[in-house]
Phi, psi and omega in degrees: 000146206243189170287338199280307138016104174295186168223099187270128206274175223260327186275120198322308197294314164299315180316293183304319167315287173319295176305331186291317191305295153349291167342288188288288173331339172268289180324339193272332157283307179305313143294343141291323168307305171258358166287317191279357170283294190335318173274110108215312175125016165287173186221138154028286182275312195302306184302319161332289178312297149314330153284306165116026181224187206260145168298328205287282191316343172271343187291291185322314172301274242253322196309310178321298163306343175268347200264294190303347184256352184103351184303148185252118182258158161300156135289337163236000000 
């Protein structure tokens, strides 16, 4: 393994775990993240775009949860 190399632990179970863990914890940013472009006036497409996904998939993910938080969303 070289330094560039993540260090994946030896038991498979530790491994999955350490991913699942990860998962959330991103998701977990992300949605932060994207609650706070929405409160800035960003639209759709610019959060879209910054992720590196379709506007209609972050609309899908995020539009509920932003509606239930008070966010006022963009239509562009």
């Amino acid at each position: 393994m070289t330094d560039s190399e993540p260090s994946v632990p030896a038991d498979p179970a530790d491994a999955l775990a350490a991913v699942a863990a990860l998962r959330r914890l991103a998701d977990q940013i992300e949605d932060a993240a994207v609650e706070r472009a929405m409160r800035a006036g960003w639209g759709w497409p610019q959060v879209a775009e910054a992720l590196g996904v379709t506007r209609q998939a972050v609309h899908k993910k995020h539009a509920k949860r932003l509606i239930g938080a008070g966010v006022t969303l963009r239509r562009r």
